[in-house]
KOLVOSE-879421 format. One line per field, with one value per residue (C-alpha): residue in three letters; x, y, z. Coordinates in steps of 0.05 Angstrom, whole numbers, plus 5000, padded with zeros to 4 digits. Each point is the difference from the previous one (the first is absolute). Layout:
// KOLVOSE-879421
residu: [ALA  ...]
xx: [X  ...]
yy: [Y  ...]
zz: [Z  ...]
// end
This chain:
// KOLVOSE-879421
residu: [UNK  UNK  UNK  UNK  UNK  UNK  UNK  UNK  UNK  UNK  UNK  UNK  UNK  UNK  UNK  UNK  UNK  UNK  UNK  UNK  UNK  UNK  UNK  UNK  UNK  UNK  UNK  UNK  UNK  UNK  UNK  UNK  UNK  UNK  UNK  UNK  UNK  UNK  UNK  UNK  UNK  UNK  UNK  UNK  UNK  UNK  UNK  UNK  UNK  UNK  UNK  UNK  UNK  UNK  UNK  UNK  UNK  UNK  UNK  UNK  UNK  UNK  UNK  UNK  UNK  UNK  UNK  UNK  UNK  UNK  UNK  UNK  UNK  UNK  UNK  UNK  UNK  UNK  UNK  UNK  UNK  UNK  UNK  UNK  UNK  UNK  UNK  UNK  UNK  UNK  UNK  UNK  UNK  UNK  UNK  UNK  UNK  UNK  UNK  UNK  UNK  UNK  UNK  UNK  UNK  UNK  UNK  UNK  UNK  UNK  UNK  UNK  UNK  UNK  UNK  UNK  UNK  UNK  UNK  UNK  UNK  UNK  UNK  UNK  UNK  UNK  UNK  UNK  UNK  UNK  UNK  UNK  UNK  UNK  UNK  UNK  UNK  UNK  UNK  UNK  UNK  UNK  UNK  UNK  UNK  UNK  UNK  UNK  UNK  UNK  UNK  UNK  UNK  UNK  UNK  UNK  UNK  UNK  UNK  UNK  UNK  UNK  UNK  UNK  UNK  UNK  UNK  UNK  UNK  UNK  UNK  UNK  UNK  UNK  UNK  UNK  UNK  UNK  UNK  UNK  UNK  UNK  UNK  UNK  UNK  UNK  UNK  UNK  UNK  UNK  UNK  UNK  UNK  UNK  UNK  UNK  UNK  UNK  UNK  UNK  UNK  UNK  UNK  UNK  UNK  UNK  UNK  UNK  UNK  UNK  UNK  UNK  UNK  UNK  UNK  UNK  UNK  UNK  UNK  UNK  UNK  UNK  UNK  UNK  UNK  UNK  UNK  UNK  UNK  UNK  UNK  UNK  UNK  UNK  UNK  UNK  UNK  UNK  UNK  UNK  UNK  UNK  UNK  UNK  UNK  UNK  UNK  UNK  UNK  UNK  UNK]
xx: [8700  5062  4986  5005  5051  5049  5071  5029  5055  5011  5056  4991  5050  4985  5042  5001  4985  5065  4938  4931  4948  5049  5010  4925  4991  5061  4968  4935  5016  5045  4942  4958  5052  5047  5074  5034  5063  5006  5041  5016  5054  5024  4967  5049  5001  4969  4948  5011  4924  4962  5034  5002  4909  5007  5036  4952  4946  5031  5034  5055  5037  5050  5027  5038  5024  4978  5011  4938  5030  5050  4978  5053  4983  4928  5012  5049  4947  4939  5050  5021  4920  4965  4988  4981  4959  4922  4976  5041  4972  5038  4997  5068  4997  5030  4963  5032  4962  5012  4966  4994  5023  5057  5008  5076  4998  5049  4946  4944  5054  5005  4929  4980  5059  4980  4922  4975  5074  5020  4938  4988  5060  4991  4928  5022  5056  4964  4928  5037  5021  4931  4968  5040  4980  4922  4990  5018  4979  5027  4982  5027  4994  4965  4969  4950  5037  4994  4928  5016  5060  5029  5040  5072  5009  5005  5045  4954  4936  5024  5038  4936  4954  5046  4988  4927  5022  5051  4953  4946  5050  5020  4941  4973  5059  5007  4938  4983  5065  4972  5035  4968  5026  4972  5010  4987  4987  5010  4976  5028  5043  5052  5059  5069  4967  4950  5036  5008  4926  4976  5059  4963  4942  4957  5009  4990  4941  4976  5007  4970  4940  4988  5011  4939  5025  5028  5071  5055  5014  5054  5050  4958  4936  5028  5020  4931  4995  5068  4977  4940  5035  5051  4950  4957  4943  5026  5005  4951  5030  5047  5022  4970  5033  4956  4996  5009  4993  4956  4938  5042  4985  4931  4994]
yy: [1395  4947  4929  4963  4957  5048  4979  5073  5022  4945  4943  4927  4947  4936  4946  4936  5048  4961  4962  4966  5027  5056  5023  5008  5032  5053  5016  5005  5051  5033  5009  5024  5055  4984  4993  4931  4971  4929  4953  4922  4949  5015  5066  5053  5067  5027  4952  4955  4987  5027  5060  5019  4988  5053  5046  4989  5017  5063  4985  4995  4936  4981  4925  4963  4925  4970  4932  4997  4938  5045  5041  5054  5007  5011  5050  5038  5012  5015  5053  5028  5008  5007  5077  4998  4946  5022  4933  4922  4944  4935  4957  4970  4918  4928  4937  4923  4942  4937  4946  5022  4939  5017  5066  5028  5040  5057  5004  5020  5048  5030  5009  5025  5053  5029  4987  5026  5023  5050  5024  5021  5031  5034  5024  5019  5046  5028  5002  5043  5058  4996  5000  5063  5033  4984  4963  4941  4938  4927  4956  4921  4940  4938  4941  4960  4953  5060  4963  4922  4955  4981  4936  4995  5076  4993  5059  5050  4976  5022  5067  5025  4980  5039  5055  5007  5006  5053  5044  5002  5008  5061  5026  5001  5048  5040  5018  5055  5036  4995  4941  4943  4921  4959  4948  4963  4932  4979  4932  4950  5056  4973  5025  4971  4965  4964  4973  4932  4990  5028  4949  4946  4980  4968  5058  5054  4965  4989  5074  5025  4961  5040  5066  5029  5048  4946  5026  5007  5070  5051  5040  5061  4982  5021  5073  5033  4970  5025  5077  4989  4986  5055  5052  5036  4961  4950  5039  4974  4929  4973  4941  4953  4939  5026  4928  5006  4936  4992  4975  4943  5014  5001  4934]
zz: [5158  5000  4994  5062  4971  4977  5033  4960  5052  5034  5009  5004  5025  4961  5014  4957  4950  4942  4970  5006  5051  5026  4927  4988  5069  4983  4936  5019  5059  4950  4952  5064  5016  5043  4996  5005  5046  4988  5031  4984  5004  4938  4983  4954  5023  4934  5011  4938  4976  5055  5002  4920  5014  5061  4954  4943  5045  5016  5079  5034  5012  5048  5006  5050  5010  5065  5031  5038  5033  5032  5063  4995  4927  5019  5050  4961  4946  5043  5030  4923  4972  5066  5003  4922  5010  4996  4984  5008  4958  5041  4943  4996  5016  4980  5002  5013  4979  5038  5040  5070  5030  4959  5003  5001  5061  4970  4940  5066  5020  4939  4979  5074  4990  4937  5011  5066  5037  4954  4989  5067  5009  4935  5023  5069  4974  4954  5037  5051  4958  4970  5067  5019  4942  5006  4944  4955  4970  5004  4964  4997  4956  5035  4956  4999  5049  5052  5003  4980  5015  4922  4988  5002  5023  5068  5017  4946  5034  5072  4973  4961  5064  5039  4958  5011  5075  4987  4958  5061  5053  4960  4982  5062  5025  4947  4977  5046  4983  4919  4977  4965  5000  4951  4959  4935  4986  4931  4977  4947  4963  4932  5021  5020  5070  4966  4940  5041  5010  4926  4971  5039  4958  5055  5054  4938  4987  5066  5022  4939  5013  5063  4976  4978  4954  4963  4987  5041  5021  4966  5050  4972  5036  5065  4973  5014  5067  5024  4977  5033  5069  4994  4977  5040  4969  5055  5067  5039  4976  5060  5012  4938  4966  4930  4955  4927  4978  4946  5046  5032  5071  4970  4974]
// end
Protein backbone atom coordinates (compact mmCIF):
# COMPACT_ATOMS: atom_id res chain seq x y z
CA UNK A 1 0.00 0.00 0.00
CA UNK A 2 1.43 3.65 -1.03
CA UNK A 3 1.90 6.16 1.57
CA UNK A 4 -0.66 8.72 1.64
CA UNK A 5 1.86 11.30 1.12
CA UNK A 6 3.50 10.17 -1.85
CA UNK A 7 3.35 13.26 -4.53
CA UNK A 8 5.28 10.38 -7.24
CA UNK A 9 3.73 11.55 -10.60
CA UNK A 10 2.66 14.58 -9.99
CA UNK A 11 3.59 18.44 -10.71
CA UNK A 12 3.72 21.29 -8.39
CA UNK A 13 3.77 25.03 -9.18
CA UNK A 14 5.70 26.73 -6.37
CA UNK A 15 6.10 30.18 -6.70
CA UNK A 16 8.52 32.21 -4.48
CA UNK A 17 10.30 29.12 -4.64
CA UNK A 18 14.34 31.46 -5.47
CA UNK A 19 14.88 31.07 -1.60
CA UNK A 20 13.59 30.90 2.06
CA UNK A 21 10.14 29.25 2.75
CA UNK A 22 9.46 28.51 -1.03
CA UNK A 23 12.88 26.76 -1.23
CA UNK A 24 12.03 24.44 1.71
CA UNK A 25 8.48 23.92 0.36
CA UNK A 26 10.04 22.96 -3.34
CA UNK A 27 12.33 20.58 -1.76
CA UNK A 28 10.25 19.08 0.45
CA UNK A 29 7.49 18.22 -2.26
CA UNK A 30 10.41 17.22 -4.40
CA UNK A 31 11.55 14.77 -1.76
CA UNK A 32 7.69 13.68 -1.48
CA UNK A 33 7.55 12.94 -5.31
CA UNK A 34 6.51 15.34 -7.24
CA UNK A 35 8.05 17.37 -9.92
CA UNK A 36 8.86 21.12 -9.46
CA UNK A 37 8.00 24.49 -11.72
CA UNK A 38 9.10 27.38 -9.82
CA UNK A 39 8.66 30.76 -10.55
CA UNK A 40 10.17 34.13 -8.83
CA UNK A 41 11.27 37.60 -9.65
CA UNK A 42 14.50 36.67 -10.28
CA UNK A 43 14.29 32.88 -10.56
CA UNK A 44 16.93 31.24 -13.47
CA UNK A 45 15.51 28.83 -15.64
CA UNK A 46 17.85 25.97 -14.38
CA UNK A 47 16.70 26.88 -11.10
CA UNK A 48 20.02 28.08 -9.58
CA UNK A 49 19.87 26.41 -5.89
CA UNK A 50 16.50 25.21 -5.75
CA UNK A 51 16.61 23.58 -8.81
CA UNK A 52 20.27 21.65 -8.47
CA UNK A 53 18.08 20.16 -4.63
CA UNK A 54 15.02 19.06 -7.10
CA UNK A 55 17.54 17.33 -9.30
CA UNK A 56 19.38 15.80 -6.40
CA UNK A 57 16.25 14.45 -5.24
CA UNK A 58 15.65 12.85 -8.39
CA UNK A 59 12.69 15.45 -10.26
CA UNK A 60 12.12 17.49 -12.73
CA UNK A 61 12.60 21.19 -12.57
CA UNK A 62 11.40 23.90 -14.61
CA UNK A 63 12.06 27.74 -13.68
CA UNK A 64 10.64 30.93 -14.77
CA UNK A 65 11.10 34.71 -13.80
CA UNK A 66 7.86 36.38 -12.85
CA UNK A 67 7.03 39.92 -11.74
CA UNK A 68 4.19 39.08 -9.65
CA UNK A 69 3.54 42.84 -9.51
CA UNK A 70 2.68 42.69 -13.15
CA UNK A 71 -0.85 41.39 -14.11
CA UNK A 72 0.01 40.38 -17.67
CA UNK A 73 3.03 38.59 -16.34
CA UNK A 74 0.81 36.70 -13.98
CA UNK A 75 -1.63 35.64 -16.43
CA UNK A 76 0.82 34.69 -19.00
CA UNK A 77 2.33 32.11 -16.55
CA UNK A 78 -0.83 30.67 -15.06
CA UNK A 79 -1.70 30.14 -18.85
CA UNK A 80 2.09 28.37 -19.58
CA UNK A 81 1.89 25.67 -16.25
CA UNK A 82 -1.78 25.50 -15.83
CA UNK A 83 -2.63 22.09 -17.51
CA UNK A 84 0.67 20.58 -15.79
CA UNK A 85 -0.19 21.93 -12.79
CA UNK A 86 -1.56 19.10 -10.23
CA UNK A 87 -0.83 21.04 -7.22
CA UNK A 88 0.03 25.36 -6.78
CA UNK A 89 1.82 26.38 -3.62
CA UNK A 90 0.96 30.55 -3.83
CA UNK A 91 3.81 31.40 -1.86
CA UNK A 92 5.39 34.25 -3.70
CA UNK A 93 5.10 37.82 -1.51
CA UNK A 94 7.01 41.20 -0.47
CA UNK A 95 6.64 42.90 2.72
CA UNK A 96 7.09 47.03 3.43
CA UNK A 97 7.75 48.23 6.82
CA UNK A 98 6.57 51.64 7.63
CA UNK A 99 4.46 53.65 10.03
CA UNK A 100 0.97 53.62 8.82
CA UNK A 101 0.36 57.13 9.22
CA UNK A 102 3.18 57.21 6.96
CA UNK A 103 2.76 54.73 4.79
CA UNK A 104 3.88 55.45 0.97
CA UNK A 105 0.77 54.64 -0.76
CA UNK A 106 2.70 53.06 -3.96
CA UNK A 107 4.48 50.70 -1.21
CA UNK A 108 0.33 49.48 -0.32
CA UNK A 109 0.06 49.11 -3.99
CA UNK A 110 2.81 47.10 -4.33
CA UNK A 111 2.45 44.70 -1.52
CA UNK A 112 -1.50 44.27 -2.30
CA UNK A 113 -0.31 43.39 -5.98
CA UNK A 114 2.10 40.73 -5.23
CA UNK A 115 0.27 39.56 -1.87
CA UNK A 116 -3.38 38.85 -2.38
CA UNK A 117 -3.92 40.28 -6.41
CA UNK A 118 -1.76 38.02 -8.07
CA UNK A 119 -2.50 35.34 -6.15
CA UNK A 120 -5.94 35.18 -6.99
CA UNK A 121 -5.45 35.49 -10.34
CA UNK A 122 -2.83 32.91 -10.21
CA UNK A 123 -5.34 30.51 -8.23
CA UNK A 124 -8.26 31.27 -10.47
CA UNK A 125 -6.29 30.36 -13.66
CA UNK A 126 -5.01 27.65 -12.49
CA UNK A 127 -8.01 26.40 -10.09
CA UNK A 128 -9.98 26.25 -13.34
CA UNK A 129 -7.98 23.76 -15.28
CA UNK A 130 -7.82 21.81 -12.09
CA UNK A 131 -11.47 22.02 -11.55
CA UNK A 132 -12.03 20.66 -15.13
CA UNK A 133 -9.94 17.99 -14.56
CA UNK A 134 -11.50 16.84 -11.10
CA UNK A 135 -8.84 17.30 -9.00
CA UNK A 136 -6.09 19.48 -7.58
CA UNK A 137 -4.68 21.07 -4.66
CA UNK A 138 -3.96 24.83 -3.77
CA UNK A 139 -2.35 25.65 -1.40
CA UNK A 140 -1.25 29.52 -0.25
CA UNK A 141 1.09 31.17 2.16
CA UNK A 142 -0.80 33.44 4.86
CA UNK A 143 1.03 34.46 8.24
CA UNK A 144 0.46 34.88 11.40
CA UNK A 145 -0.89 38.41 10.62
CA UNK A 146 -3.73 36.58 8.57
CA UNK A 147 -4.95 36.41 12.46
CA UNK A 148 -3.27 39.70 14.21
CA UNK A 149 -2.62 43.21 12.89
CA UNK A 150 1.60 43.55 13.15
CA UNK A 151 3.28 47.02 13.47
CA UNK A 152 4.51 48.94 10.72
CA UNK A 153 3.14 46.39 7.97
CA UNK A 154 0.14 47.83 7.16
CA UNK A 155 -0.23 46.73 3.57
CA UNK A 156 1.14 42.76 4.61
CA UNK A 157 -1.40 42.70 7.46
CA UNK A 158 -4.43 43.44 5.03
CA UNK A 159 -2.93 41.19 1.96
CA UNK A 160 -2.44 38.05 4.29
CA UNK A 161 -6.10 38.68 5.94
CA UNK A 162 -7.32 38.78 2.58
CA UNK A 163 -5.91 35.59 2.05
CA UNK A 164 -7.78 33.71 4.63
CA UNK A 165 -10.88 35.10 2.73
CA UNK A 166 -9.71 33.98 -0.65
CA UNK A 167 -8.85 30.39 0.52
CA UNK A 168 -12.68 29.91 1.89
CA UNK A 169 -14.29 31.56 -0.95
CA UNK A 170 -12.44 28.94 -2.99
CA UNK A 171 -12.79 26.19 -1.11
CA UNK A 172 -16.18 26.38 -0.81
CA UNK A 173 -16.57 26.21 -4.81
CA UNK A 174 -14.21 23.96 -5.53
CA UNK A 175 -14.40 21.37 -3.32
CA UNK A 176 -17.17 19.37 -4.72
CA UNK A 177 -15.42 19.21 -8.05
CA UNK A 178 -12.15 17.55 -5.87
CA UNK A 179 -10.11 20.47 -5.38
CA UNK A 180 -8.69 21.55 -2.07
CA UNK A 181 -7.73 25.43 -0.97
CA UNK A 182 -5.73 25.74 1.88
CA UNK A 183 -3.34 27.51 3.41
CA UNK A 184 -0.31 27.74 5.68
CA UNK A 185 0.51 30.06 8.26
CA UNK A 186 4.01 30.15 9.25
CA UNK A 187 5.05 32.02 12.36
CA UNK A 188 8.30 33.95 13.23
CA UNK A 189 10.44 32.16 10.44
CA UNK A 190 14.71 33.50 9.88
CA UNK A 191 14.64 34.25 6.60
CA UNK A 192 15.11 37.39 4.41
CA UNK A 193 11.49 39.06 5.87
CA UNK A 194 12.40 38.82 9.25
CA UNK A 195 15.99 39.93 9.26
CA UNK A 196 14.64 43.54 10.37
CA UNK A 197 12.89 42.31 13.46
CA UNK A 198 15.73 39.47 14.52
CA UNK A 199 18.42 42.57 13.93
CA UNK A 200 16.32 44.48 16.45
CA UNK A 201 17.35 43.25 19.79
CA UNK A 202 14.25 44.36 21.74
CA UNK A 203 11.54 42.98 19.15
CA UNK A 204 13.91 39.61 18.80
CA UNK A 205 13.65 39.44 22.28
CA UNK A 206 10.22 40.28 22.78
CA UNK A 207 8.89 37.73 20.19
CA UNK A 208 11.02 35.05 21.39
CA UNK A 209 9.60 35.43 24.73
CA UNK A 210 6.22 34.41 23.34
CA UNK A 211 7.15 31.58 21.35
CA UNK A 212 6.90 28.59 23.28
CA UNK A 213 9.15 26.57 21.48
CA UNK A 214 11.74 28.91 22.27
CA UNK A 215 13.41 29.37 18.89
CA UNK A 216 12.43 31.02 16.03
CA UNK A 217 11.33 28.80 13.25
CA UNK A 218 13.55 27.48 10.07
CA UNK A 219 11.88 27.78 6.39
CA UNK A 220 12.01 23.82 6.72
CA UNK A 221 9.35 23.55 9.33
CA UNK A 222 6.72 24.33 6.89
CA UNK A 223 7.86 21.40 4.37
CA UNK A 224 5.79 18.62 6.06
CA UNK A 225 2.76 20.68 6.32
CA UNK A 226 2.71 21.65 2.64
CA UNK A 227 2.89 17.60 1.69
CA UNK A 228 0.39 17.11 3.99
CA UNK A 229 -2.11 19.53 2.17
CA UNK A 230 -1.27 18.43 -1.31
CA UNK A 231 -1.38 14.73 -0.49
CA UNK A 232 -4.22 12.78 -0.22
CA UNK A 233 -3.60 12.55 3.49
CA UNK A 234 -5.37 16.04 3.20
CA UNK A 235 -8.60 15.55 1.12
CA UNK A 236 -11.12 16.01 3.33
CA UNK A 237 -9.04 19.30 4.41
CA UNK A 238 -10.80 22.46 2.55
CA UNK A 239 -10.62 25.57 3.19
CA UNK A 240 -8.01 25.84 6.40
CA UNK A 241 -5.47 28.65 7.17
CA UNK A 242 -3.18 25.54 9.01
CA UNK A 243 -0.74 27.71 11.69
CA UNK A 244 2.77 26.62 12.05
CA UNK A 245 4.07 28.79 14.34
CA UNK A 246 5.83 27.25 16.95
CA UNK A 247 2.72 27.44 19.60
CA UNK A 248 2.34 31.28 19.13
CA UNK A 249 -1.29 31.37 18.46
CA UNK A 250 -1.12 29.24 21.59
CA UNK A 251 0.36 31.43 23.95
Amino acid sequence: MSSPFDLTGTTAVVTGARRGIGFAIAEALAAAGSDIIAASAHQAADGGAVGRRVHELGRRFEGHAVDFADRDAVVAFADAVKDRADILVNNAGTIRRAPAAAHPLEWWDEVIAVNLSSQFVLAQRVGAAMVERGAGRIVFTASLLTFQGGINVPGYAAAKSGISGVVKALANEWAVNGVTVNAIAPGYIATDNTEALRNDPERSASILARIPAGRWGRPEDLGGAAVFLASTAGAYVNGIVLPVDGGWLAR
